[in-house]
N, C-alpha and C positions, 0 to 999 in steps of 0.2 A: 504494500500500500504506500502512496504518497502522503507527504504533507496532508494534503485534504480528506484523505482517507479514501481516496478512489486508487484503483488498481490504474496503471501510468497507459494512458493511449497507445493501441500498439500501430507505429509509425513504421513498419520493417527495419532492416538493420543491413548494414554492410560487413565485409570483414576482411581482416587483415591476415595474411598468411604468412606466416616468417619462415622464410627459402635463404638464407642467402647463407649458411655454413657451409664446410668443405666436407667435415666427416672425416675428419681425421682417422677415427677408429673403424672406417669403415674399407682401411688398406689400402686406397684406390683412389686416383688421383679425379675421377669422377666427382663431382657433384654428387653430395649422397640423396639431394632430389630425384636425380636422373636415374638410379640405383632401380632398375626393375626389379616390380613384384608383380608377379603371373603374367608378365608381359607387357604392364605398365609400368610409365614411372612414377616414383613416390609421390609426388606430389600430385600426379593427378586424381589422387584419389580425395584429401583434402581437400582440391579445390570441387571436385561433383560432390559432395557433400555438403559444399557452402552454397551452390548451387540449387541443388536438390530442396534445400532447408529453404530454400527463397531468399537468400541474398540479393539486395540492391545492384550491389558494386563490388567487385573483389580484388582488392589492391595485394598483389606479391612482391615482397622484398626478397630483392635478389643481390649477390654478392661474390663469391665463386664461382666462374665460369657461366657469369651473367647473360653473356652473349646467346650464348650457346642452350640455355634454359628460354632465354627469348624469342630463340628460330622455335626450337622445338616445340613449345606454346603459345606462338604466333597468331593461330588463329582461334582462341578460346576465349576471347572476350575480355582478357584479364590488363588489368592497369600493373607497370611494373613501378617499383621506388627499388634504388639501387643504395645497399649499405655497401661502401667502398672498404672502409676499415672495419673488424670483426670487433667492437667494442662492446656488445653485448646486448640483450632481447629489448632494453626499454631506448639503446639508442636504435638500435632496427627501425620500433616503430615511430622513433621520432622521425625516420624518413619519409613516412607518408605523410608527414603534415601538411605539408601542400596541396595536398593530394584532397586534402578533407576541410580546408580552409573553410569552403563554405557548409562545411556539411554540420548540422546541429542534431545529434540523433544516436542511436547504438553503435557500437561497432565490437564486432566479435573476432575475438585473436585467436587464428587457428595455429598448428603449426606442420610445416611442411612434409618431415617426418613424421607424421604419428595417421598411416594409411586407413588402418582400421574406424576409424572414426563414422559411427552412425547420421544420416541428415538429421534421424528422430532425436538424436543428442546435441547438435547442435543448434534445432529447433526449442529442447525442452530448457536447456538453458539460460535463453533467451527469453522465453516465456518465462520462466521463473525469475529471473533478472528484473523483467517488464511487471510482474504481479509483487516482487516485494519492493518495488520500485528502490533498488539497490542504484549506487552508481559505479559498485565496480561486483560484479559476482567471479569466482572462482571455481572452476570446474576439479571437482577435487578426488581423489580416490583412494580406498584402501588396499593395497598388495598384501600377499602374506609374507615379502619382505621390503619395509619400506629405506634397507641401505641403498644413500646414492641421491636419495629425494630431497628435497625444499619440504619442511615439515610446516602444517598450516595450525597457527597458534588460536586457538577461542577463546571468548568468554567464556560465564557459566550460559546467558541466552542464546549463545552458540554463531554469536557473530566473529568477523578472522579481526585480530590484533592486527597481524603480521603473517608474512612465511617468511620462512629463514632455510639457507641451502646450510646442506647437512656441513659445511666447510666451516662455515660460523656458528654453528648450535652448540648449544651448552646443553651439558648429558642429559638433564632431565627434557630438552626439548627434542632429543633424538629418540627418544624413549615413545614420542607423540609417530602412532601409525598410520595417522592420514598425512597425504601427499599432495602435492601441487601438482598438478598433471602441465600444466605451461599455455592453459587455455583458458581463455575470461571473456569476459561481457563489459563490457566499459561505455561510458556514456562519452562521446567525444570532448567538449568539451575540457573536463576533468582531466579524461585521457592525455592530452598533448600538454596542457597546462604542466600536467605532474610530469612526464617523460621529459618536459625539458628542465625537469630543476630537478632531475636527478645525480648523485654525487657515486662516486666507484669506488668508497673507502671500504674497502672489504678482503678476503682473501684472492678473489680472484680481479680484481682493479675492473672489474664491469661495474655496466652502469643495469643494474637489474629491474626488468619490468616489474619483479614481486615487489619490489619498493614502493607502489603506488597503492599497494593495501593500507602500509603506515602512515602515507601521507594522505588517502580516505580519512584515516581515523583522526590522525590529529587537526583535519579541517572539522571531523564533527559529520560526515557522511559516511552514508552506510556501506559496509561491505560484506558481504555473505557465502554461501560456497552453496555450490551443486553438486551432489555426489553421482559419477557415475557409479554404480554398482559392478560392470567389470572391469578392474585394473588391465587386462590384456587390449579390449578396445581404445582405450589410450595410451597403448602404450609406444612410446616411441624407438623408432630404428635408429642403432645407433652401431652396430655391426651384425657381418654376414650375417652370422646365428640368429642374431634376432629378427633377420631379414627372411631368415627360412622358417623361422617362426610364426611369423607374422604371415608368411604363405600356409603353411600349413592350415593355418586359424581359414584363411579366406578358403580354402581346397572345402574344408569340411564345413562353412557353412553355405555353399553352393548348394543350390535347387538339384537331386539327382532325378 
């Protein structure tokens, strides 16, 4: 609910895909976008999804072997923002600001690796974002091992403080099993105001998009989480294995 205690007009929403790593872990000088699975590339599965779910507008940041990810999806409708230097997910999206200059409205960050990705989850998201009229929601999940993750910190009413990557966590916050999956719901606005006053004092000198839950909170707006209930459909490609993994999951939920 908003301010006035109506459920927020649903306006559709846009979204931002963050494309533009190398993939380091993924051996292969390749784009781990371009990395086929069952015959596509990673990313296009992300983007029919944002699709599918009725997206407005779909802005991709690209960055590694940019070029070559732009012939390749040339003809799919998609708006590119080009991150030149790899400084990390909240400068990414600060690339699209231009992009969305005049846009006043949602904008849903998918991310390029993570194939598995239902429309109906990126739908239910969004709707849930739009009925607790949040302005930033957090698409969150529990694994049965959440090493490796951004753990998502609550209240006791069960709204997010904070996420913290497991690099910076103090023991008792590693101990927390739900996880930041790297997909949210943001109200423009908000969104590029907070990405550009964000600071990389951290262990890894990025400028991290999970910053903008803190900076929700210390304005005094809402922020909240989504849980998907399967940690595998968001889970993200990050080498082969989990490439073959992630094929397997898609083999066996095909129509026989």
């Amino acid at each position: 609910m908003n301010v006035d205690g109506e459920t927020r007009k649903d306006e559709g929403f846009s979204v931002v895909i963050l494309a533009a790593g190398k993939g380091k872990r993924m051996k292969s000088d390749l784009a781990k976008v371009l990395h086929l699975l069952c015959g596509r590339p990673l990313l296009s599965y992300p983007v029919a999804a944002a699709r599918t779910a009725g997206a407005k507008k779909i802005v991709v940041v690209i960055g590694h072997q940019a070029e070559r990810i732009r012939e390749q999806f040339r003809d799919r409708g998609l708006i590119f923002a080009e991150q030149q230097e790899q400084l990390g997910t909240g400068h990414a999206v600060l690339q699209t600001a231009g992009t969305f200059q005049d846009y006043d409205g949602t904008i849903v960050i998918l991310c390029g690796d993570v194939p598995l990705i239902r429309p109906e989850t990126v739908r239910s998201l969004y709707d849930h974002h739009r009925t607790e009229g949040a302005e930033v929601t957090v698409l969150t999940t529990i694994p049965e091992i959440p090493t490796g993750y951004g753990r998502v910190v609550k209240t006791e009413d069960g709204r997010i403080v904070k996420i913290v990557e497991e690099k910076d966590a103090a023991p008792e916050e590693k101990r927390i099993r739900e996880i930041n999956t790297g997909i949210y719901c943001v109200e423009s606005r908000f969104l590029f105001s907070a990405v550009a006053g964000l600071g990389n004092r951290n262990a890894q000198g990025e400028y991290y998009l999970t910053d903008i839950v803190d900076i929700a909170c210390r304005q005094g707006l809402k922020a909240v989480s989504f849980a998907a209930p399967d940690p595998v459909e968001v889970m993200g490609i990050n080498s082969s294995e989990e490439l073959e993994r992630a094929a397997c999951r898609m083999m066996a939920l095909r129509p026989r």
